[in-house]
C-alpha atoms as one frame of an Amber mdcrd trajectory, in Angstrom:
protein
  25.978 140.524  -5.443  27.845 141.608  -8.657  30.639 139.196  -8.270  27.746
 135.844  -7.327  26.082 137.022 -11.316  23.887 140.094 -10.002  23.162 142.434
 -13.013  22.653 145.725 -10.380  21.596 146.575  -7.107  18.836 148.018  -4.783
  20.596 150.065  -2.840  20.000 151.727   0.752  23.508 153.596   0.386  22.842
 155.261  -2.309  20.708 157.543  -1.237  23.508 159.247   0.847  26.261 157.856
  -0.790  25.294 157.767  -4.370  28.926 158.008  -6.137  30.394 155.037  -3.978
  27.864 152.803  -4.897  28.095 153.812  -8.359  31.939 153.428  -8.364  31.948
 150.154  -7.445  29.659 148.991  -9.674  31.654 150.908 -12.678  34.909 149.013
 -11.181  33.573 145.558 -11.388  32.252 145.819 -14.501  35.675 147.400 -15.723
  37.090 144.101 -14.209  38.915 145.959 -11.604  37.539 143.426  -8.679  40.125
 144.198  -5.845  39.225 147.898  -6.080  35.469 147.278  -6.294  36.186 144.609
  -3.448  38.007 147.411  -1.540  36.252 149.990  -1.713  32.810 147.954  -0.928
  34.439 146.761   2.148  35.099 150.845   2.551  31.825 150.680   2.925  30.571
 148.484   4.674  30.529 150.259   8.318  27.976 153.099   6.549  25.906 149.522
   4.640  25.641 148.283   8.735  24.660 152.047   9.615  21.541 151.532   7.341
  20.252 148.203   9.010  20.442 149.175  12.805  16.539 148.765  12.766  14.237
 147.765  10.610  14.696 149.106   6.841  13.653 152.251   5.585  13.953 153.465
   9.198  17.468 153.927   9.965  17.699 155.968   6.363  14.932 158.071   6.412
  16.588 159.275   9.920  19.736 159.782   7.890  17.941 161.742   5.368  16.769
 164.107   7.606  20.155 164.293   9.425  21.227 165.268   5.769  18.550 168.095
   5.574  16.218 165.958   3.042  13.603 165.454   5.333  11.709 166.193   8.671
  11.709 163.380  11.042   8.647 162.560  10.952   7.413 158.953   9.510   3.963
 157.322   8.986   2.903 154.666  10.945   4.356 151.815  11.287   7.060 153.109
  10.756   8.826 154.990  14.142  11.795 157.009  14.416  15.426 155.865  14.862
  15.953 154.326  18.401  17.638 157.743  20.332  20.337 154.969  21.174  20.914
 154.411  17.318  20.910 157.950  16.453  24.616 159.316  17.688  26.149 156.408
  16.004  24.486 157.102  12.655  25.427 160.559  12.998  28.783 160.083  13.457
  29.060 157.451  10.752  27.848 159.747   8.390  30.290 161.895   9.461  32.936
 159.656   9.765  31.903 158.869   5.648  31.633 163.161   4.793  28.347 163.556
   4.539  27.220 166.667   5.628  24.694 166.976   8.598  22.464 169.445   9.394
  19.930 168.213  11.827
């Protein structure tokens, strides 16, 4: 975390959501913490979205919602849960990200 002395971040969100994550980090470093907190709390319901199952599945599912990608993943890795999938639609959605899939 920015605010515990973290210099950046790895981020899962940022491959849909690459100007949010950005933003935040450009607010705390401007010093503006309650609208970097804010706005990361914005986001936290699409952050959740990305760890329904086992990382890099739920995104790569997202991706190809977005149109980035087939579905298709190489083993280990499996597809999003169908029980997970409506739910990550509609968060993406819910954030304006356009799906296609």
């Amino acid at each position: 975390s920015l605010a515990a002395g973290g210099k950046g971040t790895i981020s899962v969100t940022s491959n849909l959501l690459p100007a949010k994550v950005v933003e935040v980090y450009n607010l705390f470093q401007a010093g503006k913490i309650k609208e970097a907190a804010k706005l990361q709390i914005e986001l936290n319901e699409f952050h959740h979205a990305m760890f329904t199952e086992t990382s890099p599945i739920p995104v790569k599912y997202a991706l190809y919602l977005a149109g980035f990608f087939t579905d298709e993943v190489r083993s280990p890795l499996t597809i999003l849960d169908e029980s997970l999938q409506e739910p990550l639609r509609n968060t993406m959605k819910k954030y304006n990200i356009e799906v296609t899939n």
